[in-house]
C-alpha positions in Angstrom: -41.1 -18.6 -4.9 -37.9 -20.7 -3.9 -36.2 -19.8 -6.7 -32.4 -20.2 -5.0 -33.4 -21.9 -1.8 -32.3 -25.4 -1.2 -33.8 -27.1 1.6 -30.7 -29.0 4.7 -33.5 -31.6 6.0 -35.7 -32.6 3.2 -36.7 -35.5 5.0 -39.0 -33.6 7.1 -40.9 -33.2 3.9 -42.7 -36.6 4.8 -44.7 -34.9 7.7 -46.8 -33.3 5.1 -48.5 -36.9 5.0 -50.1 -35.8 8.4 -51.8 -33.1 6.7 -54.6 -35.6 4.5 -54.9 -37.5 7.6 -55.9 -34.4 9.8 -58.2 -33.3 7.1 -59.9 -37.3 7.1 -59.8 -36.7 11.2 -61.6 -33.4 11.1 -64.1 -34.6 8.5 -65.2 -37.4 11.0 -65.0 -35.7 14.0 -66.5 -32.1 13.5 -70.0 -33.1 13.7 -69.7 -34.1 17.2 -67.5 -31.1 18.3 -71.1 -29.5 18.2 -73.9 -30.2 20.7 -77.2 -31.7 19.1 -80.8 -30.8 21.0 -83.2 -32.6 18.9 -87.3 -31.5 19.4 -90.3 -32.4 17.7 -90.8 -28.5 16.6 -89.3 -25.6 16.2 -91.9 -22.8 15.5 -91.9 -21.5 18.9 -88.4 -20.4 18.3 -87.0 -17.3 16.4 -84.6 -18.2 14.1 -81.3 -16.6 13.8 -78.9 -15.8 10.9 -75.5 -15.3 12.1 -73.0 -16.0 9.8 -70.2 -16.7 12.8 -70.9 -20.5 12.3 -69.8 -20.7 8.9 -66.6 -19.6 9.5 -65.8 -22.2 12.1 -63.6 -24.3 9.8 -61.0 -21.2 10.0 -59.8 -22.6 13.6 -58.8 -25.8 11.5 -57.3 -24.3 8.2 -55.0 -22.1 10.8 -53.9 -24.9 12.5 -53.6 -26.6 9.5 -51.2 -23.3 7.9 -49.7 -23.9 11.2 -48.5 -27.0 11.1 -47.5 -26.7 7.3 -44.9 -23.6 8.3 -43.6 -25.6 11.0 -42.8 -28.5 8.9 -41.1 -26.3 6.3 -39.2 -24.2 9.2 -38.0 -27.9 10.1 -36.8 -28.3 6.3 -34.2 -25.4 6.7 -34.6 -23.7 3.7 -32.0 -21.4 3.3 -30.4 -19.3 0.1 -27.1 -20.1 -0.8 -24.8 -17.6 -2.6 -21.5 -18.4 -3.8 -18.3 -17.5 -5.1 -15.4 -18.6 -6.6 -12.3 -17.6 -6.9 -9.5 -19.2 -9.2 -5.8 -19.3 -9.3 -3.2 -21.5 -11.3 -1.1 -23.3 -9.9 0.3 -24.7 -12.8 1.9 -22.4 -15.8 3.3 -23.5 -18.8 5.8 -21.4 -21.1 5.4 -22.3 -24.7 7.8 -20.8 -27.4 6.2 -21.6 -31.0 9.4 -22.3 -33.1 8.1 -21.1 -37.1 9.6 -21.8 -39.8 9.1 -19.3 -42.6 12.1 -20.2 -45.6 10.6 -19.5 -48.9 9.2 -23.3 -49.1 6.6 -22.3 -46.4 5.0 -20.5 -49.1 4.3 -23.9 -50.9 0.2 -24.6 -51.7 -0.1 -27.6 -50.8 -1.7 -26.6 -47.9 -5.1 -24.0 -48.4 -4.0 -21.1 -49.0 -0.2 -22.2 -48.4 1.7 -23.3 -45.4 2.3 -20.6 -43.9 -1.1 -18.9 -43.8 -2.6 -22.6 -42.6 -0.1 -22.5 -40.0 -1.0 -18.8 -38.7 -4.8 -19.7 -38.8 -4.6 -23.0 -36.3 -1.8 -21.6 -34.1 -3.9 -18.2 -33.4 -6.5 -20.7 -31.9 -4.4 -22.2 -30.1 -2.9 -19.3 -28.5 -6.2 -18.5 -27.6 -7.2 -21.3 -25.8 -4.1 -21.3 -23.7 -5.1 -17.9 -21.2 -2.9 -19.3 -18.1 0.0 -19.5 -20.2 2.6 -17.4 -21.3 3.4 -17.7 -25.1 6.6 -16.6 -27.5 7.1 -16.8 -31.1 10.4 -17.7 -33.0 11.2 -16.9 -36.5 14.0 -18.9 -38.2 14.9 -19.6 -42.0 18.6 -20.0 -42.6 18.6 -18.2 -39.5 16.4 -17.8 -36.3 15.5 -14.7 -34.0 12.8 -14.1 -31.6 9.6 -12.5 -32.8 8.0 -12.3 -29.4 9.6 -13.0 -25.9 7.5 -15.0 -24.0 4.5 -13.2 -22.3 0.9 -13.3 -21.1 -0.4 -10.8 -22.5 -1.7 -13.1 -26.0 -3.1 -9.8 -28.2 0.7 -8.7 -28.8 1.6 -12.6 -29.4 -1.7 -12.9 -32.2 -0.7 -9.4 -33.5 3.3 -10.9 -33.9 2.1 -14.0 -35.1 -0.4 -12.6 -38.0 2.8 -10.0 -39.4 5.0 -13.0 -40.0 5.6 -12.9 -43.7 8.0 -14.6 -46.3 10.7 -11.8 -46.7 14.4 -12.3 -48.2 15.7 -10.2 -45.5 16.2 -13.2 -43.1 18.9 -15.5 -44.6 17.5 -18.4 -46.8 17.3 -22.1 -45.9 15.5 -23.9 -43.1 18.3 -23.9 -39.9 16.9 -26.4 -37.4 19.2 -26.2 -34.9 18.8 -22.4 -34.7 15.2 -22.2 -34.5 15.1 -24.8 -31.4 18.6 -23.2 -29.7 16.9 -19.7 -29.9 13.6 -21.3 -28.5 15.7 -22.6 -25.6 17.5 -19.1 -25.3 14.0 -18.4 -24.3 13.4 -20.5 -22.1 16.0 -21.4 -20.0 15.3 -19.0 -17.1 11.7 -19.5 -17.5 10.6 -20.4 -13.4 7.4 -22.0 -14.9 6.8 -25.3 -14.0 6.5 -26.8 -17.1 8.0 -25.2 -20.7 7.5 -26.6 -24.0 9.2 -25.6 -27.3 6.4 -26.6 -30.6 8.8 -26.5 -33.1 7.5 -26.6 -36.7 9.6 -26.8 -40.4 8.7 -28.2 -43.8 12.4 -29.3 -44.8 15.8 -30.2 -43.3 18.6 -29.1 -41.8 20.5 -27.0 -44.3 21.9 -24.1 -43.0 22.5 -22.3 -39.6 25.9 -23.6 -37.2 23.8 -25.0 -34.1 23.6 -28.6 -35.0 19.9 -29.4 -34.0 21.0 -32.7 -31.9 23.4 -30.3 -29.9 20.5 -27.4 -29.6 18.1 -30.8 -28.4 20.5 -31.6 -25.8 20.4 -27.9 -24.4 16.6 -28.7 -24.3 16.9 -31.9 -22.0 19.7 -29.9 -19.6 16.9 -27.0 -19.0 13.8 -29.5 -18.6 12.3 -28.0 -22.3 10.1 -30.6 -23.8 9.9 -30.2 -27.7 6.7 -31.4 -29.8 8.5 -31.3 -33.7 5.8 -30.9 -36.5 6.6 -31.7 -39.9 4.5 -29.5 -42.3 3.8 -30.3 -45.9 1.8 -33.2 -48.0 3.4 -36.5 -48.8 4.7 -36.5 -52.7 4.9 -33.6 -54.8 3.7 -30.3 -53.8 3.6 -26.6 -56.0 6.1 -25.0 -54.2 8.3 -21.2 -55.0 11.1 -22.0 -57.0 12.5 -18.4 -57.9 11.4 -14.8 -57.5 10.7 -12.9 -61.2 12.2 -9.6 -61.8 8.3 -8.1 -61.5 8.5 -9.4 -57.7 6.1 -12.1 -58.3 7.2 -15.8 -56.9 7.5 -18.6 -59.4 6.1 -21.5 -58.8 7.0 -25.3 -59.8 6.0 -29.0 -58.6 8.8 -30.5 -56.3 8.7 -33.3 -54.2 8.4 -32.6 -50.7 11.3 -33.3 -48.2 11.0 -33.6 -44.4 13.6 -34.7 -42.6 11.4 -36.9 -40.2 13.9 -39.1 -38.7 15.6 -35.9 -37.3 12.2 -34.6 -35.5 10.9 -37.6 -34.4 14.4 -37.5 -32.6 14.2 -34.4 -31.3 10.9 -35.1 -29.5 11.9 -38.4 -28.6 15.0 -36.8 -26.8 13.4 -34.3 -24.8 10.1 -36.7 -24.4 7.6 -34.6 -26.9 6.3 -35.7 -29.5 6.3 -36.0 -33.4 3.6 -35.1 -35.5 3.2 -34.8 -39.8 0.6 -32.7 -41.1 0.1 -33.6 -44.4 -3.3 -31.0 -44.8 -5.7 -28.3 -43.0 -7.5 -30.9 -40.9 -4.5 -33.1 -39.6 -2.7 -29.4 -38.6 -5.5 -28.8 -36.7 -6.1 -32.1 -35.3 -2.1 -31.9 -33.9 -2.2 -28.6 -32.3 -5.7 -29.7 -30.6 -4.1 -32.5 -29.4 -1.3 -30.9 -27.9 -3.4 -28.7 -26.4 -4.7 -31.6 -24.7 -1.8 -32.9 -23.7 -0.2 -29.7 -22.1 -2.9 -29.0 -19.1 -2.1 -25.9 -16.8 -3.4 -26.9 -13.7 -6.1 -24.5 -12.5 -7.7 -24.7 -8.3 -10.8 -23.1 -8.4 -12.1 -21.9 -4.5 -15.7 -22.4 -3.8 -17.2 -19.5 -0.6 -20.4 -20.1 0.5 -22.6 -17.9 1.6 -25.5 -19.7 3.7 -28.8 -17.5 4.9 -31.2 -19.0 7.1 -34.8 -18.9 6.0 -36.7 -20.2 8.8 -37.2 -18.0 11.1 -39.7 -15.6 9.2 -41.7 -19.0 9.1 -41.8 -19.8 12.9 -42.8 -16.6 13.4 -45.6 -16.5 11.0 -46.7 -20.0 12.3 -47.1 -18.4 15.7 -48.5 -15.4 14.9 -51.4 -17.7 13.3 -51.5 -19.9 16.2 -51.9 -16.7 18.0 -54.8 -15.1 15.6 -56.5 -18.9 16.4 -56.6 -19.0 19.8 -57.8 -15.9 19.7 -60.6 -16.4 17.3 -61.2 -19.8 19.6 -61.4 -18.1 23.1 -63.2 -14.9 21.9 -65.7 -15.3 18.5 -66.3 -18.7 18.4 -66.0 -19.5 21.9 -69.3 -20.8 21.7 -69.5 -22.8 18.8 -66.4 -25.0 19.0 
């Protein structure tokens, strides 16, 4: 019955406490509200059977519904709709720097690098709806998969058709990958960009020396989280392609050049990360979504409807109906 009314003066609630003690009151009182003739007989006298006097107790009960509305009315109950509205006030522009040399497709990782890295990075482009997200592709060299945009089905479709392919120059060119990423983002008017910048190897190829490409980073206000991807020891990785197509695989020992990452991030103050497995890749992109917030306001409207006027009106049409009944029917008996 008040599902979606809330009640301004709840306090008046504590009237209600009157009611018992009215119905105590009444209890002792009614029998004298009636005169008493006492005689010693009664069989001279015809004996009615109205059944007006039974209904006496109505006068009360109305006063009693009565007082009850008022105390509610006094309550103002009242529905309450509302709205909101949201706007951000704070976007990010993320570029997702991916490396895909041949070593990506190393199994170290379930079912290799690559395909681990695709998996957790979809979820985390999908958790990021305020933001606008691009995708770069370097090996020996870099180019932009995706220009950064909002709309994240065209980034997820980009980001699930990056495959190994020998048509990109071979080797793992740092430098490129995070210079193209700031291409990117250098005219970017958001108020926060971020470059997540992710290779399994070193520095071996490409002419954009990765300390110079950080140091375009810092100039444009890019902050760079570096990830290096790939188990600690000796992982099966590709070691040549057969004439069939197929790719050969061998065990070699995994090399990360973490002292240059952890300088990159340190530089333009990101972060470095190593994923060794599934869970730890995971785990980092999870926690940089945590640490990159875009700032949402959310507006509140409220709708307010008064409610207590149907119940003064009610309460004095049934003071109404009892003074009535009082002054006409049982006049006589109360």
């Amino acid at each position: 019955m008040f599902e979606g009314i809330e009640f301004l003066n709840k306090e008046f609630f504590w009237l209600f406490l009157l009611l018992p003690l009215a119905i105590i009151w009444y209890l002792f009182k009614y029998k004298k509200q009636t005169a008493e003739l006492k005689i010693s007989s009664i069989k001279g006298f015809k004996i009615g059977s109205s059944i007006i006097p039974k209904f006496k107790h109505l006068l009360f009960i109305l006063r009693l519904l009565v007082l009850a509305l008022l105390i509610t009315a006094l309550a103002r109950p009242r529905t309450v709709d509302v709205s909101t509205k949201t706007k951000t006030t704070r976007g990010i522009d993320i570029v997702m720097a991916i490396d895909v040399s041949a070593s990506m497709l190393a199994k170290d990782l379930r079912p290799n690098r690559l395909e681990a890295l695709k998996q957790v990075a979809a979820q985390f482009i999908k958790e990021r709806p305020n933001d606008r997200i691009g995708l770069v592709e370097y090996a020996g060299e870099s180019y932009t998969k995706t220009p950064i945009t909002s709309d994240k089905a065209i980034v997820l479709r980009s980001l699930e058709s990056i495959k190994y392919n020998t048509i990109i120059e071979g080797g793992t060119a740092i430098g490129m990958g995070l210079a193209t990423s700031v291409n990117r983002l250098k005219d970017s008017k958001a108020k926060s960009k971020i470059i997540i910048l992710l290779t399994d190897g070193v520095n071996n190829s490409g002419f954009i020396d990765p300390k110079i490409a950080s140091e375009l980073a810092v100039e444009y206000g890019i902050k760079t989280y570096t990830i290096g991807l790939g188990t600690n020891g000796m992982a099966l990785t590709p070691m040549n392609i057969l004439p069939n197509g197929n790719i050969q695989y061998g065990r070699a020992q995994v090399e990360i050049d973490e002292e240059l990452l952890k300088e990159i991030a340190e530089v333009t103050g990101g972060k470095y990360f190593r994923a060794t497995n599934n869970k730890k890749l995971a785990e980092i992109y999870e926690e940089i979504n945590k640490l990159e917030k875009t700032e949402i306001e959310e507006f509140k409207y409220y709708n307010y409807e008064e409610k207590y006027r149907p119940l003064i009106l009610l309460a004095g049409m049934l003071l109404l109906f009892e003074l009535l009944l009082r002054f006409t029917i049982f006049r006589s008996f109360v």
